[in-house]
N, C-alpha and C positions, 0 to 999 in steps of 0.2 A: 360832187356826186361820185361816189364809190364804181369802182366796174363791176358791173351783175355778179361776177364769181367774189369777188369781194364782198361785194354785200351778204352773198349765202354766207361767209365765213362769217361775216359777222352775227347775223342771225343766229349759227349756230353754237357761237360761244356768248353769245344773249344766252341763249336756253342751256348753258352745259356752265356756265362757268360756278355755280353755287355747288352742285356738285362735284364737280372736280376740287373745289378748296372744299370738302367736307371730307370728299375721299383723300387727298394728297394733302397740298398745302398751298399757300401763296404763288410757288416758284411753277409756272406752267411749263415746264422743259424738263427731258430729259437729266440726269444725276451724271458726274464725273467721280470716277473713284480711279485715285493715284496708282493701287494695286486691286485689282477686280479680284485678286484672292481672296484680299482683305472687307468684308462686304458691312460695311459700315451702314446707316441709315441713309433710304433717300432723301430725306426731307436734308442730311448733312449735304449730302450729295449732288443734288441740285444747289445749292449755295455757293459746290464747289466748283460748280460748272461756270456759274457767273464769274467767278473767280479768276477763272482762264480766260474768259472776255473781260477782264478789268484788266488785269495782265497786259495782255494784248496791245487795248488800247491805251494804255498809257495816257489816260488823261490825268489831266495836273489843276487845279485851283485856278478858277477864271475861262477857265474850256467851256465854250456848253457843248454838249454832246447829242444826237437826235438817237432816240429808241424805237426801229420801225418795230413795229408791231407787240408794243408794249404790256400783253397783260395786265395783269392786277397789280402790275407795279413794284412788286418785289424787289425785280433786279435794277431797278433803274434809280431806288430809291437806297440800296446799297451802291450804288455805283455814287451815288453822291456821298454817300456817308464815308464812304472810302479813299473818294477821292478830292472830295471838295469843287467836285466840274457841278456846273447846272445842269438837268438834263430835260429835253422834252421829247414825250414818247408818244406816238399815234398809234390811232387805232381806228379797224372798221368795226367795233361791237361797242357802244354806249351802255352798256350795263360795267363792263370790265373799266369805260373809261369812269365812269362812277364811281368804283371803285376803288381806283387808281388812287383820284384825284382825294379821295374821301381820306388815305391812307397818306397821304401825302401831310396832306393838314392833319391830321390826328398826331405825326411824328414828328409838327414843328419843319416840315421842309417844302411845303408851298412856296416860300418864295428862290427855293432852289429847283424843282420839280413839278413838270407838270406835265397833264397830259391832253392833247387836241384829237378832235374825232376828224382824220384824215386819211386818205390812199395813198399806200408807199408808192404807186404807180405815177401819182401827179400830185408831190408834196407842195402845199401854197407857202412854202417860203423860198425868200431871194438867193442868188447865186452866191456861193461862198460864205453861209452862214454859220456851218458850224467848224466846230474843231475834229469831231468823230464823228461817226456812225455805228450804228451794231443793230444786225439783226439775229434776236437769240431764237432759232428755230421760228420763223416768220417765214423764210422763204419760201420753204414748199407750199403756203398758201399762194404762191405768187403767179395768176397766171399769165403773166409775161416779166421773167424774172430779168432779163436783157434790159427791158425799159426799169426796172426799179433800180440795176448796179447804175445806169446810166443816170437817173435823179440823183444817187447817193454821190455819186461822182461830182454832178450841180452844184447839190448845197454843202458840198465837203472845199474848207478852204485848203490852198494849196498847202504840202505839207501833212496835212489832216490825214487820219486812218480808216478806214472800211474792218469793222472784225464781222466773221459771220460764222452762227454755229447751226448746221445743217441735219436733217437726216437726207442721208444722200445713199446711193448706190457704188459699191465698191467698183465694180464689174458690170456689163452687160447680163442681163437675167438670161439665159437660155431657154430651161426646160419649162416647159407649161404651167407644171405644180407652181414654180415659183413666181411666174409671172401674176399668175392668178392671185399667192397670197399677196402679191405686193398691189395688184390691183386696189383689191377689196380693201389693205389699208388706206389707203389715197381714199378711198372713197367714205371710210371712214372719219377722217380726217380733215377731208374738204382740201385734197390735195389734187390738181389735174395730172401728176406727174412728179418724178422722186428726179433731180438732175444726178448727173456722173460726177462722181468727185474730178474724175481726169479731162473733167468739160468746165468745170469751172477755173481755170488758170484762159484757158482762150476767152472765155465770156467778162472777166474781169477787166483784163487788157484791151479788150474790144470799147470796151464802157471808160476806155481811157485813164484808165488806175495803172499802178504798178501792182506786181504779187510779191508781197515778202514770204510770206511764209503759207505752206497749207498742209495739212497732218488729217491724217487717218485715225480717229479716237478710237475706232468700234468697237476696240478691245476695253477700254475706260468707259462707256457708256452704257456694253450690251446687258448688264444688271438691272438696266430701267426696264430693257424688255419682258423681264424675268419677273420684275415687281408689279405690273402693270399686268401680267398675264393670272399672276395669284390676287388680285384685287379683285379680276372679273370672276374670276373664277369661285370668290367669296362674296362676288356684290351681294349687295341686301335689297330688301325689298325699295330704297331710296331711287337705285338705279333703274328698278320694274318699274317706275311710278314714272320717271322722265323719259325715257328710252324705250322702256316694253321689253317684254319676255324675248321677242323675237330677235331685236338688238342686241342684249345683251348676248346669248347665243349666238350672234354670228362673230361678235368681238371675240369671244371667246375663242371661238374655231380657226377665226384669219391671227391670233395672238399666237395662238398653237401653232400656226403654221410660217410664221411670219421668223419666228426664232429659229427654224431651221435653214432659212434661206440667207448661203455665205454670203451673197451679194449686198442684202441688207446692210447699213453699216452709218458712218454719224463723222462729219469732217468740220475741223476749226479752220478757218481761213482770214487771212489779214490781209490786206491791201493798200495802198496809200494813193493820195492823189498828187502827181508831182509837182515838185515846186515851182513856182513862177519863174521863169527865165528872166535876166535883168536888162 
């Protein structure tokens, strides 16, 4: 049984996710661009984002890998095609896992992929199950993110990697204006709170991992803001018909304000879980 704030999450990409693949595409995340000069497609963008989490984790042929908070499968279904690891990805929204799972068989990779309607908070599999982990912008759904590194840590065998791709906070928010836009996104979002990028190396370590690496994107990602704020800003009548007038106008105004707050910002972070002492 999902935790109540989980379950809202999932409810609400029950109801959002046909729309968002009409509006975007498959890939529910943020875009990576190599030079944010260079402003390439998101739809490439987001691909390339996964990309940096396949990177990362280094999975190899015979890996299975777990996908907390999987969407429609995209990325979990190139992470096989790419790497040859099996992967299975949870989720608290039964329509995405439909999905997923529909996407999976349609590509010939069912018996490499799949996906379980599960809480990254209280994953039902055994200790030391998998070879990876990655959650691609999952976490800020997460309201107790302490106890999800600590699960990821459980079914990650020793050895095994943690990659996670964040919208996070660069900085503590000060002024008012900013707190509020950052409010209203969360709230948008079905997020109870944006963590510190400079809070996640303690929280990791705590959940008994190691930190290899953590980096600052938000100069590579803040284009999605830019493309997501011209989408509402051109929705059609599809977005009136789910959302309402009223919603879509207030996306609009927290997007407008959301882009000027430096704090704002988007972190990759990899971890490992150490290896068994002999």
């Amino acid at each position: 049984m999902p935790h109540p704030f989980s379950g809202r999450v999932g409810e609400l990409y029950d109801r959002l996710t046909d729309l968002i693949r009409d509006t975007y595409d498959d890939n529910f995340h943020y875009g990576y661009w190599p030079d944010p000069a260079d402003r390439g497609s998101l739809a490439q963008a987001t691909e390339q984002m996964t990309d940096q989490l396949i990177a990362r984790l280094d999975a190899r042929p015979g890996d299975t890998v777990l996908d907390v908070g999987g969407g429609t499968g995209q990325p979990a279904l190139r992470l096989a095609r790419r790497t040859g690891a099996d992967v299975v990805g949870v989720n608290v929204s039964r329509h995405q896992l439909d999905i997923a799972n529909a996407k999976a068989r349609a590509e010939g990779l069912h018996e490499k992929v799949r996906f379980d309607f599960a809480d990254a908070m209280d994953l039902p599999y055994p200790d030391a199950s998998f070879d990876g982990v990655w959650a691609l912008e999952s976490m800020l759904h997460m309201p107790d993110r302490p106890r999800v590194l600590r699960e990821a840590a459980r079914v990650l065998r020793p050895g095994g990697r943690l990659v996670i791709a964040d919208i996070a906070l660069r900085a503590a928010v000060e002024d008012e204006a900013s707190r509020i836009a950052v409010e209203r996104f969360c709230a948008i979002v079905s997020a109870r709170s944006l963590e510190r990028i400079d809070t996640y190396p303690r929280a990791v370590v705590e959940a008994g991992l190691e930190l290899l690496e953590i980096t600052d994107v938000s100069a590579h990602t803040f284009p999605t803001l830019l493309e997501m704020l011209d989408c509402y800003r051109s929705a059609h009548a599809a977005h009136v018909a789910v959302i309402g007038e009223e919603a879509l106008a207030e996306r609009v105004e927290t997007f407008e304000s959301i882009v000027a707050v430096p704090q704002f910002g988007y972190v990759l972070l990899t971890a490992r879980k150490p290896s068994a002492t002999p």
